[in-house]
N, CA, C and O atoms as a printed pandas DataFrame, in Angstrom:
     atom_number atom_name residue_name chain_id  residue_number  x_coord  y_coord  z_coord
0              1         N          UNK        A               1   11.720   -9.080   13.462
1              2        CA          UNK        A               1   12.356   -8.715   12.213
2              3         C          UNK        A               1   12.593   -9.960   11.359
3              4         O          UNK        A               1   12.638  -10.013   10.130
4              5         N          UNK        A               2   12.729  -10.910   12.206
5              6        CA          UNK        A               2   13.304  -12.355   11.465
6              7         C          UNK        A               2   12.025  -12.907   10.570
7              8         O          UNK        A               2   12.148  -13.304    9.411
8              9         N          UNK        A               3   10.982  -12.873   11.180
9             10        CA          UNK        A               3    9.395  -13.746   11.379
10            11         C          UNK        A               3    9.335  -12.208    9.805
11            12         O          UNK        A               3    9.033  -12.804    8.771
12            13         N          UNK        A               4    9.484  -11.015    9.575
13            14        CA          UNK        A               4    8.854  -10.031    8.386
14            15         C          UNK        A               4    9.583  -10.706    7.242
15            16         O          UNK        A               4    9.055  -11.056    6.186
16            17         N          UNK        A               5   10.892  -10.853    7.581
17            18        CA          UNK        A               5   11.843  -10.899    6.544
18            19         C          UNK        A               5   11.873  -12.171    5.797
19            20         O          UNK        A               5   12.218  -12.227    4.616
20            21         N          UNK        A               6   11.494  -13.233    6.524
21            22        CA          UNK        A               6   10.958  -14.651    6.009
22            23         C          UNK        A               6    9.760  -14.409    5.591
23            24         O          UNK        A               6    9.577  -15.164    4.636
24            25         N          UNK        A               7    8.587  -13.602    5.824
25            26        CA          UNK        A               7    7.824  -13.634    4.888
26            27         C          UNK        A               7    7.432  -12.606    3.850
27            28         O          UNK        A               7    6.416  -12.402    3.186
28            29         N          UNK        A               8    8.760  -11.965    3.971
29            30        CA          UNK        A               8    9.278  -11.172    2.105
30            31         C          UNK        A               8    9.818  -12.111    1.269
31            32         O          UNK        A               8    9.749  -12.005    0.044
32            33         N          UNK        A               9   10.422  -13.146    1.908
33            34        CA          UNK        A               9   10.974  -14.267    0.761
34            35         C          UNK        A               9   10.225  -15.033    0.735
35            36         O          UNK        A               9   10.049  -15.103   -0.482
36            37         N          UNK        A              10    9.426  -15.901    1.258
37            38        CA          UNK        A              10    8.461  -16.332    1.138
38            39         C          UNK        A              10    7.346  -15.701    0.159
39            40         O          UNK        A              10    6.556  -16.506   -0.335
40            41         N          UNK        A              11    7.222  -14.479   -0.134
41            42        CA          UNK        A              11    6.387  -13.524   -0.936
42            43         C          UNK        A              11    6.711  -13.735   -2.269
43            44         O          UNK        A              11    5.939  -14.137   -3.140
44            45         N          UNK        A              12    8.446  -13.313   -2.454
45            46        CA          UNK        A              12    8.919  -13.189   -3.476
46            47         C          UNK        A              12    9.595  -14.743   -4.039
47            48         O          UNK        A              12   10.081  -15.020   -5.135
48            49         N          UNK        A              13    9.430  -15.471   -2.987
49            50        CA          UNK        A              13   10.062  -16.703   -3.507
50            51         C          UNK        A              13    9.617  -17.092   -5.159
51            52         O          UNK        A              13    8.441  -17.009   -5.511
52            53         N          UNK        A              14   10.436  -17.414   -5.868
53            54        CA          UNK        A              14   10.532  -18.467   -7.091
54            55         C          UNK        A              14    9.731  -20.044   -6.947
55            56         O          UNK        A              14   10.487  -20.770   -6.301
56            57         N          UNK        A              15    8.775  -20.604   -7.242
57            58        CA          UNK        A              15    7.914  -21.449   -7.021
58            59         C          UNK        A              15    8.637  -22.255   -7.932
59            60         O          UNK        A              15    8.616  -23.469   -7.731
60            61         N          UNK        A              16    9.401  -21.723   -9.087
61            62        CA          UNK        A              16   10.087  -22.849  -10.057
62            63         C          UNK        A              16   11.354  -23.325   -9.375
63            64         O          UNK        A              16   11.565  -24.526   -9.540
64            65         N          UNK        A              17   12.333  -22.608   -8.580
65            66        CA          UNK        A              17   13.086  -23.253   -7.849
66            67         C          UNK        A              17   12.816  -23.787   -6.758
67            68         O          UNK        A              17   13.301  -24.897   -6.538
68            69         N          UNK        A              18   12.008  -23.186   -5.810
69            70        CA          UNK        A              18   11.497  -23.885   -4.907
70            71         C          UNK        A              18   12.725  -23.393   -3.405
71            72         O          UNK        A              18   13.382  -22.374   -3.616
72            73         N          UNK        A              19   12.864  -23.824   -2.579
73            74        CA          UNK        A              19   13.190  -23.278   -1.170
74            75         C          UNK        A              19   14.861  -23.021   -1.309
75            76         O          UNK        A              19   15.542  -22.559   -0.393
76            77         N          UNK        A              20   15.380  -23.412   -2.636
77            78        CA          UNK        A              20   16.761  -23.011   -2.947
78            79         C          UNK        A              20   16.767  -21.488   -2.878
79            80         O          UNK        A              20   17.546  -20.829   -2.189
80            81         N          UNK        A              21   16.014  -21.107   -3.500
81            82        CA          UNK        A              21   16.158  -19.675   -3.624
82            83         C          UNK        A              21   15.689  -18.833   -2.239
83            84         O          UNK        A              21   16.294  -17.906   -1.701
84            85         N          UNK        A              22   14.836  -19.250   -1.970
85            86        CA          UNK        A              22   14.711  -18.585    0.173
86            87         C          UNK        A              22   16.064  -18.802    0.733
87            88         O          UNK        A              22   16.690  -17.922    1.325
88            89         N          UNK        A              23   16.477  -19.960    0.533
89            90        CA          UNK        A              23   18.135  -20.253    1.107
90            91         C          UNK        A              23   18.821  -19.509    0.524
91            92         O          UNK        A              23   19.590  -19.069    1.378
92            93         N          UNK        A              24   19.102  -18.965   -0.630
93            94        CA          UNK        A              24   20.251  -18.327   -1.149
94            95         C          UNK        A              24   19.708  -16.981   -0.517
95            96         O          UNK        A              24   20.396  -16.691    0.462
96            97         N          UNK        A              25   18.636  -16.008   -0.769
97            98        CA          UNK        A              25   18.256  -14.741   -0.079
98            99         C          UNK        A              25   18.149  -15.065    1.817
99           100         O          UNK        A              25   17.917  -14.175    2.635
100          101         N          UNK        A              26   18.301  -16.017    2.042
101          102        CA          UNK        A              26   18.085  -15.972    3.507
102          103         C          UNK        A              26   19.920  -15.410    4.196
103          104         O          UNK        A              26   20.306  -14.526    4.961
104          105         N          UNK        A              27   20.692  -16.667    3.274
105          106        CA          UNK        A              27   22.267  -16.636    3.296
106          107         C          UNK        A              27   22.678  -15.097    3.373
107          108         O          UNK        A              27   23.277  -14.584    4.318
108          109         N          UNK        A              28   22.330  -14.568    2.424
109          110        CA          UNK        A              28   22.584  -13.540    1.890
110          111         C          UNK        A              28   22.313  -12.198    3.116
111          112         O          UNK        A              28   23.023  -11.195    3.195
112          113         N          UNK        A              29   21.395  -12.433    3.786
113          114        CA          UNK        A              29   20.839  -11.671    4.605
114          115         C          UNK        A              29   21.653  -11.895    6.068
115          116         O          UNK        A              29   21.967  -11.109    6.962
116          117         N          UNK        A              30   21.816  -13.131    5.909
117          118        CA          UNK        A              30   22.746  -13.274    6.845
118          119         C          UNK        A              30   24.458  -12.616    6.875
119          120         O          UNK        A              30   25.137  -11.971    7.673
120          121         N          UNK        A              31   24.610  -13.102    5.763
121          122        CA          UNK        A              31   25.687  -12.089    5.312
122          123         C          UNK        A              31   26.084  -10.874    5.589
123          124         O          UNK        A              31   27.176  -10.818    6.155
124          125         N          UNK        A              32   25.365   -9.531    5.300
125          126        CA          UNK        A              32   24.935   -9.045    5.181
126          127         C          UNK        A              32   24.486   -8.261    6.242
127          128         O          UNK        A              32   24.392   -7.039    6.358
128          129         N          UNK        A              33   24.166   -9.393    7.167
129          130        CA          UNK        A              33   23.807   -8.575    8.614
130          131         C          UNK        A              33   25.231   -8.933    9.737
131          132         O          UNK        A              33   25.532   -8.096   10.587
132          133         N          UNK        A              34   25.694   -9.706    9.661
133          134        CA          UNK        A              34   27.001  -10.314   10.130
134          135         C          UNK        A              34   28.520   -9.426   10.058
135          136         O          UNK        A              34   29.037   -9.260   11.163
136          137         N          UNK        A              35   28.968   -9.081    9.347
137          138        CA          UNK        A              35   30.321   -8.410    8.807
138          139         C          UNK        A              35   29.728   -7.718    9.332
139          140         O          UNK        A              35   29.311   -8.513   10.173
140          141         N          UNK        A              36   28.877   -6.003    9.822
141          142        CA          UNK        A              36   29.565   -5.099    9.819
142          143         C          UNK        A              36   29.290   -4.947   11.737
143          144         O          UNK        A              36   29.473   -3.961   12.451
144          145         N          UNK        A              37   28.943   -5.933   12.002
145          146        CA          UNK        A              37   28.680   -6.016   13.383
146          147         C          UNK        A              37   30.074   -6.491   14.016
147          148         O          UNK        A              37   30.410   -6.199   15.163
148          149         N          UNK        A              38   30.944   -7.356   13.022
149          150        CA          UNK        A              38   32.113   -7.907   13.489
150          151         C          UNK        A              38   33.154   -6.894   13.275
151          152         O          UNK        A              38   34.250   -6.939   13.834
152          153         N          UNK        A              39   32.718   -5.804   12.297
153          154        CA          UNK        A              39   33.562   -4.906   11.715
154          155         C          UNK        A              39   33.652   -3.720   13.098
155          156         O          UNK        A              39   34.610   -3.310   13.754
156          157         N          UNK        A              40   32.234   -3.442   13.148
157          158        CA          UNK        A              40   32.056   -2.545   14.005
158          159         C          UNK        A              40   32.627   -2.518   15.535
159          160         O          UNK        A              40   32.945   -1.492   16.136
160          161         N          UNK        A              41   32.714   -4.264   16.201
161          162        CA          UNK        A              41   33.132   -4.432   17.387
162          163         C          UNK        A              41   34.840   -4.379   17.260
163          164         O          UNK        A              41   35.627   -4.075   18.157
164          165         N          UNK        A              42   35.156   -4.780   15.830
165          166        CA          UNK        A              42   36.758   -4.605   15.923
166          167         C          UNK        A              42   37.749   -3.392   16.101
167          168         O          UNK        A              42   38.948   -3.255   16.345
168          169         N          UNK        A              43   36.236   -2.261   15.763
169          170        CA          UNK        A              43   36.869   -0.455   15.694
170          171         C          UNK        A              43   36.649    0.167   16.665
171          172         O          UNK        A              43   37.045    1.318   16.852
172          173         N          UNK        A              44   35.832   -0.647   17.609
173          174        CA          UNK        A              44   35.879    0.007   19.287
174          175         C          UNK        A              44   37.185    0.503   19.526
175          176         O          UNK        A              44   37.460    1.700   19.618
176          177         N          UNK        A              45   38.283   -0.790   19.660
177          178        CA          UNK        A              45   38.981   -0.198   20.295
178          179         C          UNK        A              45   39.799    0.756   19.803
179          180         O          UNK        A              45   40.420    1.218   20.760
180          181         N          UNK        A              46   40.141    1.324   18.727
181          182        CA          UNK        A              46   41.051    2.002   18.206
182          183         C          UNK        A              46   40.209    3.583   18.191
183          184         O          UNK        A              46   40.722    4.701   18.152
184          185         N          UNK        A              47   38.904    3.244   18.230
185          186        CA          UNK        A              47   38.270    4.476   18.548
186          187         C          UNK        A              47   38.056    5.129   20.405
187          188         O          UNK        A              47   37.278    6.008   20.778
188          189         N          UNK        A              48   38.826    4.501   21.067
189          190        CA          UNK        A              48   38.806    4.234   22.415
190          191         C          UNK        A              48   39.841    5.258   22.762
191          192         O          UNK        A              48   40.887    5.071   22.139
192          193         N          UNK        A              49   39.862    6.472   23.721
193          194        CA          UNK        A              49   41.004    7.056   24.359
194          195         C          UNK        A              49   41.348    7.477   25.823
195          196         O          UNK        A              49   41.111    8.569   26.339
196          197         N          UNK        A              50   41.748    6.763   26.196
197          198        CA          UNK        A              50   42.370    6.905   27.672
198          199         C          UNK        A              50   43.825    7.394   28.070
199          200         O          UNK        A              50   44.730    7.256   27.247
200          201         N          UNK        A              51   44.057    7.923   29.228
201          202        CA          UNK        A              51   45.242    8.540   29.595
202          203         C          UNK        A              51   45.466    7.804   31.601
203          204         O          UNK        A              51   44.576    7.497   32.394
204          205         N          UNK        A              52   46.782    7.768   31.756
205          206        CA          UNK        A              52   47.106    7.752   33.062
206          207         C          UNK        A              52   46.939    8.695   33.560
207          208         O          UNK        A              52   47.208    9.801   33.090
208          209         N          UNK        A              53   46.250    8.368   35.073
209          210        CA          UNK        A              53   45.672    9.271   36.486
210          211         C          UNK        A              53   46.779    8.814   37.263
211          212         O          UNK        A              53   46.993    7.631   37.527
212          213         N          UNK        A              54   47.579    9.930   37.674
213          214        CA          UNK        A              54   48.410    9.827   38.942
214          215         C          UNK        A              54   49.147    8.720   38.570
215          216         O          UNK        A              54   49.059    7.862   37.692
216          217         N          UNK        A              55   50.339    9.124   40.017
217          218        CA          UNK        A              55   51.452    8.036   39.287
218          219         C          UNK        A              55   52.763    8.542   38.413
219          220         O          UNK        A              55   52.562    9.555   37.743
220          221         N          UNK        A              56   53.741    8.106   38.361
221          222        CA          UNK        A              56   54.565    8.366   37.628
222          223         C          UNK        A              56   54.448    8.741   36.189
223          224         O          UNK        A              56   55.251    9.391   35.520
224          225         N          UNK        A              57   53.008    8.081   35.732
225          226        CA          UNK        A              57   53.079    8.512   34.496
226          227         C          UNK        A              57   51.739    9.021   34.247
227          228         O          UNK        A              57   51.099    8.707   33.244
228          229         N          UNK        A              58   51.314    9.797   35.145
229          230        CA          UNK        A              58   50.759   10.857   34.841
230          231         C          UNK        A              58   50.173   11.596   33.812
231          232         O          UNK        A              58   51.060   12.198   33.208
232          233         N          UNK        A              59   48.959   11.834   33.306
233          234        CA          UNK        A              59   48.615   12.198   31.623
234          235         C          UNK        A              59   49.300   11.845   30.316
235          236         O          UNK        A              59   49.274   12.434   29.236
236          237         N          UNK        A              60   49.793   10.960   30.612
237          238        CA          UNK        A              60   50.317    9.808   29.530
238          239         C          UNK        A              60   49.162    8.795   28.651
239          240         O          UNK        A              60   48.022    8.589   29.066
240          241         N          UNK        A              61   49.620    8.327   27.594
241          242        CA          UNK        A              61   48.416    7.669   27.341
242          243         C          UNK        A              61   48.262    6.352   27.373
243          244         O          UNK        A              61   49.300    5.891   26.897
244          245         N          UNK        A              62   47.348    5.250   27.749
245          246        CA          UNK        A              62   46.913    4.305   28.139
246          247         C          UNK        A              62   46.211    3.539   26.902
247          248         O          UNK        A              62   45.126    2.960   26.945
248          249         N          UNK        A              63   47.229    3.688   25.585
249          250        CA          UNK        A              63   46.210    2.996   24.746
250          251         C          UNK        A              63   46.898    1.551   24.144
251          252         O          UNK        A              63   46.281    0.857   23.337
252          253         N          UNK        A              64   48.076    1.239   24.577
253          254        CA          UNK        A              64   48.615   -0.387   24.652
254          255         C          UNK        A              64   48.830   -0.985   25.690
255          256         O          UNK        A              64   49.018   -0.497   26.804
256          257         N          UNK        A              65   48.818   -1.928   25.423
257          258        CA          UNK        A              65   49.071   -3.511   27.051
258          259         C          UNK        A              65   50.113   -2.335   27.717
259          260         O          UNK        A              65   49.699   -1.659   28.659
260          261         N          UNK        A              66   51.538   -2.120   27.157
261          262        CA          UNK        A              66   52.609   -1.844   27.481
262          263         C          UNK        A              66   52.366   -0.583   27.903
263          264         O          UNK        A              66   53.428   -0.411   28.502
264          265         N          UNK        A              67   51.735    0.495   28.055
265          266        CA          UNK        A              67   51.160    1.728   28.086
266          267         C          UNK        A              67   50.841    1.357   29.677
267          268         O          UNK        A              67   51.555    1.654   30.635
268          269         N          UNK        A              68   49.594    0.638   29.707
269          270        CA          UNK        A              68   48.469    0.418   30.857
270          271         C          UNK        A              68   49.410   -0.361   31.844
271          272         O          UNK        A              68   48.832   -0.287   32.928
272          273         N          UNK        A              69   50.133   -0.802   31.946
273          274        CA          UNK        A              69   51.212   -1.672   32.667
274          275         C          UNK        A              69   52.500   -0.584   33.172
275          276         O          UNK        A              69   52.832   -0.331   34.330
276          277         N          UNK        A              70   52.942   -0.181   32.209
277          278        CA          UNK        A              70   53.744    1.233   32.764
278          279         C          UNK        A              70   52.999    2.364   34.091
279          280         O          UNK        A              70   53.378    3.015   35.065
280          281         N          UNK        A              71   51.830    2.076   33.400
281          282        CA          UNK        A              71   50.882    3.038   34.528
282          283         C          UNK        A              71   50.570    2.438   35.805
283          284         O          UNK        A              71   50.611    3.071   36.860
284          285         N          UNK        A              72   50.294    1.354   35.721
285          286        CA          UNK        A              72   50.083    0.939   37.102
286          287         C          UNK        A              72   51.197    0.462   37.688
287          288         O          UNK        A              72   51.197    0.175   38.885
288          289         N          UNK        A              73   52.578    0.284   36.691
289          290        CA          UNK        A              73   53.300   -0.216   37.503
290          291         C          UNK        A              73   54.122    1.749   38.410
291          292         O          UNK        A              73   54.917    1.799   39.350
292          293         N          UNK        A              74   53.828    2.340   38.041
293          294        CA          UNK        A              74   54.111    3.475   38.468
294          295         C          UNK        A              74   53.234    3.999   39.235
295          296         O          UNK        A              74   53.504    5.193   39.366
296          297         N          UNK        A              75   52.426    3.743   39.742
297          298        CA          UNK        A              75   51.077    3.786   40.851
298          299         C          UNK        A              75   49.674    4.391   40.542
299          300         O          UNK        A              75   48.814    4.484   41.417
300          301         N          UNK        A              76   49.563    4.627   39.794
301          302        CA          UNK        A              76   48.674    5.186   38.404
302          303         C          UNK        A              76   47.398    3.976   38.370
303          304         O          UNK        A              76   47.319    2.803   38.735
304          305         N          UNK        A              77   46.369    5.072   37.650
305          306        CA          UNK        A              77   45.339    4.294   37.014
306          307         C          UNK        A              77   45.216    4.846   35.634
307          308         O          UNK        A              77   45.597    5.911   35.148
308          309         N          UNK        A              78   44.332    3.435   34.951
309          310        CA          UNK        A              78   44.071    4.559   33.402
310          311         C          UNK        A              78   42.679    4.469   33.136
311          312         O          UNK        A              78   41.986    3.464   33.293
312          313         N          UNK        A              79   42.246    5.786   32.649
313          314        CA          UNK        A              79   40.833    6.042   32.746
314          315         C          UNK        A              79   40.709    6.706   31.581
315          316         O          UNK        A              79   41.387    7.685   31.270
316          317         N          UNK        A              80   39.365    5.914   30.536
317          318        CA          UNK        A              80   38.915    6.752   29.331
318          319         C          UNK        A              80   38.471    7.714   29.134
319          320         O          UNK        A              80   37.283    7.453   29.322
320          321         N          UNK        A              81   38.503    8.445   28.946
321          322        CA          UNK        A              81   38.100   10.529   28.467
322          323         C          UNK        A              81   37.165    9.988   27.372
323          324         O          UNK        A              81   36.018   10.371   27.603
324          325         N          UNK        A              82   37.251    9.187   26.194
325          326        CA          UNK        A              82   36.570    8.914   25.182
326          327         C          UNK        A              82   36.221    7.379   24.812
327          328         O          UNK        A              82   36.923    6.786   23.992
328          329         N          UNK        A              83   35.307    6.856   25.332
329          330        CA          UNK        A              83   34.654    5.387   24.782
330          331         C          UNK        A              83   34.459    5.157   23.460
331          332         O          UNK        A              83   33.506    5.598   22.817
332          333         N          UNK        A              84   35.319    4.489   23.044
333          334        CA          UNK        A              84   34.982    3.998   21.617
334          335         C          UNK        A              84   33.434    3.641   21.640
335          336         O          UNK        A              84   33.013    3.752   20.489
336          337         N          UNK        A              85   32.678    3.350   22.296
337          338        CA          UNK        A              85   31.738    2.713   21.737
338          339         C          UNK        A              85   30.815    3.751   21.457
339          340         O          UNK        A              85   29.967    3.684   20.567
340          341         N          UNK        A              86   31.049    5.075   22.509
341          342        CA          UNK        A              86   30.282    5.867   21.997
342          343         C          UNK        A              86   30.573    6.912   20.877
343          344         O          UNK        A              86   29.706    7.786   20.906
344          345         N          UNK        A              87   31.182    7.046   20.236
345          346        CA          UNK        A              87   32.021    7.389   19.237
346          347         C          UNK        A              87   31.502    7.145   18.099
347          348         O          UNK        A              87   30.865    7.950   17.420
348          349         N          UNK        A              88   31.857    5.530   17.715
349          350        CA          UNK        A              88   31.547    4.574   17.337
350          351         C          UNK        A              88   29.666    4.735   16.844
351          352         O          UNK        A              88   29.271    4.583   15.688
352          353         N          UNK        A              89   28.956    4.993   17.780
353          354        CA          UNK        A              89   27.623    5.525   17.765
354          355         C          UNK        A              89   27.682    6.494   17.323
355          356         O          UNK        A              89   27.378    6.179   16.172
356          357         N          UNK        A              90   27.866    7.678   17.286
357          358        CA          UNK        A              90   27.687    8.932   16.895
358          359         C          UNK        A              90   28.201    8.969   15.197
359          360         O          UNK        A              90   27.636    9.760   14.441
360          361         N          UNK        A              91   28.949    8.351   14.844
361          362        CA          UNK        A              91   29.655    8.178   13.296
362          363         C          UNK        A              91   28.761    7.314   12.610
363          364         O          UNK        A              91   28.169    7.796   11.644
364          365         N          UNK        A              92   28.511    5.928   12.973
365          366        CA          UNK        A              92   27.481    5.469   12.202
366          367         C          UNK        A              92   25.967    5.991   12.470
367          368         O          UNK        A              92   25.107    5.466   11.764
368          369         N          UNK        A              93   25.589    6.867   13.319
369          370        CA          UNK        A              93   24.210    7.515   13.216
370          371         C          UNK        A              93   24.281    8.529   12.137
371          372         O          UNK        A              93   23.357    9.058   11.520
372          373         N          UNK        A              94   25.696    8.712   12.024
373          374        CA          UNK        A              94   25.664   10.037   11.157
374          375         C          UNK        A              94   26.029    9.852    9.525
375          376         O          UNK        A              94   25.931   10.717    8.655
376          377         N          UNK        A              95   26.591    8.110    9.336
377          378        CA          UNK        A              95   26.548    7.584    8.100
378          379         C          UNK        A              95   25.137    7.394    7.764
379          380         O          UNK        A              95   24.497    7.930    6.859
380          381         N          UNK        A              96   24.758    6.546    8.638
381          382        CA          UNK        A              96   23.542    5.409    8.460
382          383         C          UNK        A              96   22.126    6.836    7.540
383          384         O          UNK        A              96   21.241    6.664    6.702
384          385         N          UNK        A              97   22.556    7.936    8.201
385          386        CA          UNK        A              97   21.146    8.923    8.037
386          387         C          UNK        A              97   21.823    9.480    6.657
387          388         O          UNK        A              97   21.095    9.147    5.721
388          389         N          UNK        A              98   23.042   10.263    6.176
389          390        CA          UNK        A              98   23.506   10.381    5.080
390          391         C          UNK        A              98   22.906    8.960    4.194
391          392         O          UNK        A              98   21.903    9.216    3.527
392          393         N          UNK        A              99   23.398    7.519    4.113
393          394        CA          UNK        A              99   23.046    7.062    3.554
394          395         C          UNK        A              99   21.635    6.590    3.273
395          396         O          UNK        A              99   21.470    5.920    2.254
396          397         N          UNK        A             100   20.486    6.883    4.133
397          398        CA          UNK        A             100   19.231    6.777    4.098
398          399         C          UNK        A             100   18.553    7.990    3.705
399          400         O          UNK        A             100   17.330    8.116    3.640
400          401         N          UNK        A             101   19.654    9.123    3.374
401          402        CA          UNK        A             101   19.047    9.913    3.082
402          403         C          UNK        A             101   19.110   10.234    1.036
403          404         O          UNK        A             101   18.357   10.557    0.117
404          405         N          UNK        A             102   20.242    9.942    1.234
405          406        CA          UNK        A             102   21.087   10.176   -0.375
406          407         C          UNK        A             102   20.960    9.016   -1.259
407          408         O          UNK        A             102   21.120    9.146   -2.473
408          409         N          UNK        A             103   20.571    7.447   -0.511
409          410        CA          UNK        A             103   20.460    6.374   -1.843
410          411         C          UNK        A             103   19.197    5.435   -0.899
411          412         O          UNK        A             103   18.049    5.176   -1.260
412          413         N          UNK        A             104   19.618    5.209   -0.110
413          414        CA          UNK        A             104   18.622    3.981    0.645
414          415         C          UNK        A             104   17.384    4.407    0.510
415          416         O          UNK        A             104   16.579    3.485    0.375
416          417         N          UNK        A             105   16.842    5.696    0.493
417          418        CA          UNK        A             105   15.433    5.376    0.566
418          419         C          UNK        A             105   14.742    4.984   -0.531
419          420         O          UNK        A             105   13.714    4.307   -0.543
420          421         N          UNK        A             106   15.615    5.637   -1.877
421          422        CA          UNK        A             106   15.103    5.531   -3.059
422          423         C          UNK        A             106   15.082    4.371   -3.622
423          424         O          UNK        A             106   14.140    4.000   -4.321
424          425         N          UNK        A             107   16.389    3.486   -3.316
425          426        CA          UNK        A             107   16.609    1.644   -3.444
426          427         C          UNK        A             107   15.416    1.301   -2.880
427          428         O          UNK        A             107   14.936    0.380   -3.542
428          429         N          UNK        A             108   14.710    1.607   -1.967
429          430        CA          UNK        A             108   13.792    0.735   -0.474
430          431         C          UNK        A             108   12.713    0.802   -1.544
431          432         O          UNK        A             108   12.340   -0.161   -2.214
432          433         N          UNK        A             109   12.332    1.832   -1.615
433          434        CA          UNK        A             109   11.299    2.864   -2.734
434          435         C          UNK        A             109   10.995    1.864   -3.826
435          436         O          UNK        A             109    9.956    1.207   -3.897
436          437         N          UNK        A             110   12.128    1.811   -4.768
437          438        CA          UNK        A             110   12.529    0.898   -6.080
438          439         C          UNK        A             110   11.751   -0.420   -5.757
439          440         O          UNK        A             110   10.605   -0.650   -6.144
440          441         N          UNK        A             111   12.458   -1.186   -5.060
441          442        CA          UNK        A             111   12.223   -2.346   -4.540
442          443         C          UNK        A             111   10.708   -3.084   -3.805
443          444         O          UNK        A             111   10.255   -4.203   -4.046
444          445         N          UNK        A             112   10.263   -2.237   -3.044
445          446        CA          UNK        A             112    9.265   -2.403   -2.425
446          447         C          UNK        A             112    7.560   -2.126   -3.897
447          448         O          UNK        A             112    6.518   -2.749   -4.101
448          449         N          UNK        A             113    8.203   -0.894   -4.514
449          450        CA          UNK        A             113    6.522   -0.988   -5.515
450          451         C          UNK        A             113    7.068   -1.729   -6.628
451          452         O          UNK        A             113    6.372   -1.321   -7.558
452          453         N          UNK        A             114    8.180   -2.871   -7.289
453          454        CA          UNK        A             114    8.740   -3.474   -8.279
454          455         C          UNK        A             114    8.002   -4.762   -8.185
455          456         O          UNK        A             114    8.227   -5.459   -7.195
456          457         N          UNK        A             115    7.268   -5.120   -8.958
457          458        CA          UNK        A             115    5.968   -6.550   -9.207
458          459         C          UNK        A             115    6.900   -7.707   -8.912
459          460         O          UNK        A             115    8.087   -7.861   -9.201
460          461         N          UNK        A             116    5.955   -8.559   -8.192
461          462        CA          UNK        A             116    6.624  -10.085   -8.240
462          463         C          UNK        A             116    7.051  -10.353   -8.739
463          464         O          UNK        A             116    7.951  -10.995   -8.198
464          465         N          UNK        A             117    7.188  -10.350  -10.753
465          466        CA          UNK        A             117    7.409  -10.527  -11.416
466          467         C          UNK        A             117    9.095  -10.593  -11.478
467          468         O          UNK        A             117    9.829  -11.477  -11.919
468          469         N          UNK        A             118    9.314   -9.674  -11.037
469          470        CA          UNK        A             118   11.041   -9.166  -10.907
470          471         C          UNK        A             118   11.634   -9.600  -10.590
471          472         O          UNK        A             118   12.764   -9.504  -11.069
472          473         N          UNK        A             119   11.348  -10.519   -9.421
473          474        CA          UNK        A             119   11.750  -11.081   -8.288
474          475         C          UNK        A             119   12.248  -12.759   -9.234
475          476         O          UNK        A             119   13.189  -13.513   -8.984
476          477         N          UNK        A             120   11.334  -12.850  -10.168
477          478        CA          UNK        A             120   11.404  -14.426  -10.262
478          479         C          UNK        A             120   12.852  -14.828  -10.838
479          480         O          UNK        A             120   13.515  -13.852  -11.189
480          481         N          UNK        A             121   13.376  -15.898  -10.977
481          482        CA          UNK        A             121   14.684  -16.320  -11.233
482          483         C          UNK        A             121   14.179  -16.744  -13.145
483          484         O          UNK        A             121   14.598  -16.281  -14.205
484          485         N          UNK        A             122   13.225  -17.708  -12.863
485          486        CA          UNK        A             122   12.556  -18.150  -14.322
486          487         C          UNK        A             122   11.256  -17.506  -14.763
487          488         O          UNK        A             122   10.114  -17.493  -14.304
488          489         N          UNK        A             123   11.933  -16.905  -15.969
489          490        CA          UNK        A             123   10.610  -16.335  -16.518
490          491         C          UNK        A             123    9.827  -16.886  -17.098
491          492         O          UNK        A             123   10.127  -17.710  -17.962
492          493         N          UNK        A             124    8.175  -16.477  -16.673
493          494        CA          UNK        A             124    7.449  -17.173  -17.781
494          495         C          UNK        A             124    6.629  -16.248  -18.499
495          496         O          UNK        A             124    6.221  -15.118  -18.231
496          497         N          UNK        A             125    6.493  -16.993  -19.455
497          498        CA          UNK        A             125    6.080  -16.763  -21.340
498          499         C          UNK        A             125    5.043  -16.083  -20.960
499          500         O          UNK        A             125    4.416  -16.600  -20.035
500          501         N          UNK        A             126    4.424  -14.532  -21.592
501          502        CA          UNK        A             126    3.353  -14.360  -21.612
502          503         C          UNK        A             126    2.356  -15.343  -22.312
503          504         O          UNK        A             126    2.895  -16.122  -23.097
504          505         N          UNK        A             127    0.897  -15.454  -22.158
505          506        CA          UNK        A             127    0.141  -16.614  -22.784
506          507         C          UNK        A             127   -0.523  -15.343  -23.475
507          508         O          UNK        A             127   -0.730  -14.229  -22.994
508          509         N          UNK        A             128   -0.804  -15.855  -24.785
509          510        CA          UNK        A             128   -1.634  -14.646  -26.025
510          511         C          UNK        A             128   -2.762  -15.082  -26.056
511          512         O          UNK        A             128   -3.077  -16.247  -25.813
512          513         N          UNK        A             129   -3.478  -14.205  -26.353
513          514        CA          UNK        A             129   -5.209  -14.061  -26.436
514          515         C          UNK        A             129   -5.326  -14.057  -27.531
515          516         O          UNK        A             129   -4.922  -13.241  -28.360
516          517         N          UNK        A             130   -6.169  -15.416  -27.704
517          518        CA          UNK        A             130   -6.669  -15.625  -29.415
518          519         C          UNK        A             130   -7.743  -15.386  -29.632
519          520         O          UNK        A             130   -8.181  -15.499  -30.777
């Protein structure tokens, strides 16, 4: 994916700026690909649901330090009914296709048959036929 995407900027690169502009679309991509991976690992857990097995506290729920510590200190285990992570999967499969269905393809669409031309930072002058 890395090796395609360097040579879309490389394609579309600006020859008048020169490798500034691969750096600024490379940044960008990085960007871009970064946040929602950090976003995504931070909503595991709140999408996560577990309860105490046996024990004093018994079908109780196991979703703080202070929760999971009550449980075992009462002879208990705590065990997830619902994995955030798979959760987590099922919601963004079900964004990701809404949004590839309702704007992304048509942006991809846009973008992909739009001339080099578009791409450039500095325009140049048509030359006239004398």
């Amino acid at each position: 994916m890395f090796v395609s995407i360097m040579a879309f900027f490389a394609q579309v690169s600006d020859p008048a700026v020169g490798g500034t502009y691969m750096t600024l679309l490379n940044t960008l991509t990085n960007l871009g690909g970064n946040w929602p991976t950090t976003l995504a690992l931070w909503c595991v857990e709140g999408l996560t649901f577990s309860s105490c097995l046996g024990g004093e506290k018994a079908d109780e729920g196991c979703g703080t330090k202070d929760e999971q510590e009550a449980c075992l200190v009462g002879g208990g285990s705590c065990s997830n009914y619902l994995d955030g992570y798979y959760a987590e999967t099922g919601i963004c499969i079900l964004l990701g296709t809404i949004w590839l269905v309702f704007w992304g393809s048509k942006t991809i669409t846009r973008l992909q048959d739009a001339p080099l031309d578009t791409w450039r930072v500095v325009k140049q002058k048509q030359k006239s036929e004398d």
